[in-house]
N, C-alpha and C positions, 0 to 999 in steps of 0.2 A: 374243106373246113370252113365253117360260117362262124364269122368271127364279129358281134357287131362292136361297130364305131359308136366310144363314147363325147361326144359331142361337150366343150368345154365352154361355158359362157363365164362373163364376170357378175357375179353376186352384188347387188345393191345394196345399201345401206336401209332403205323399207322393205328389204327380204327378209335382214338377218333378226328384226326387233329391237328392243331394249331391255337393258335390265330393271328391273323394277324393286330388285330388292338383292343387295349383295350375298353370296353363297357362302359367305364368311359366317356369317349370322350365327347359323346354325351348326355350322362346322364344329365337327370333334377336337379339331385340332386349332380352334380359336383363342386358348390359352397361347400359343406357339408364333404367334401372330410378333411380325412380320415374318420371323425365319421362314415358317412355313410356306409363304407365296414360289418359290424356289421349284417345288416339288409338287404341287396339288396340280392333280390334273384337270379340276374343273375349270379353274383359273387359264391352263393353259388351253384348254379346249377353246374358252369365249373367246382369245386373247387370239387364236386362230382364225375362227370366224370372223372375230371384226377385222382381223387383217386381210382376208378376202375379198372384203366388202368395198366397194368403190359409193363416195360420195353421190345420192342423187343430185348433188345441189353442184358438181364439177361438170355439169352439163350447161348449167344455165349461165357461169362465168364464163364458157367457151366463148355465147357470140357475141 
């Protein structure tokens, strides 16, 4: 059985980008605002990604 090795790094903060314009905006459910943060998954998707993301700049406090 050939099984490959998924190889696991930490994601940077110039990996993940920025937002540039909140996904609210245009949201169906922008009347609902704030309950709705709760539940939207886009919200939770970014909110994911940025949590992955390690600081480029926690490199240069080190030395």
């Amino acid at each position: 059985m050939n099984m490959e090795k998924t190889i696991n790094r930490d994601v940077f903060d110039f990996e993940i980008g920025y937002l540039i314009k909140s996904p609210c905006l245009n949201c169906e459910n922008k009347s609902r605002l704030p309950k709705c943060h709760a539940d939207c998954q886009i919200l939770d998707m970014i909110q994911t990604r940025l949590a992955r993301g390690i600081s480029s700049q926690a490199s240069a406090l080190r030395s």
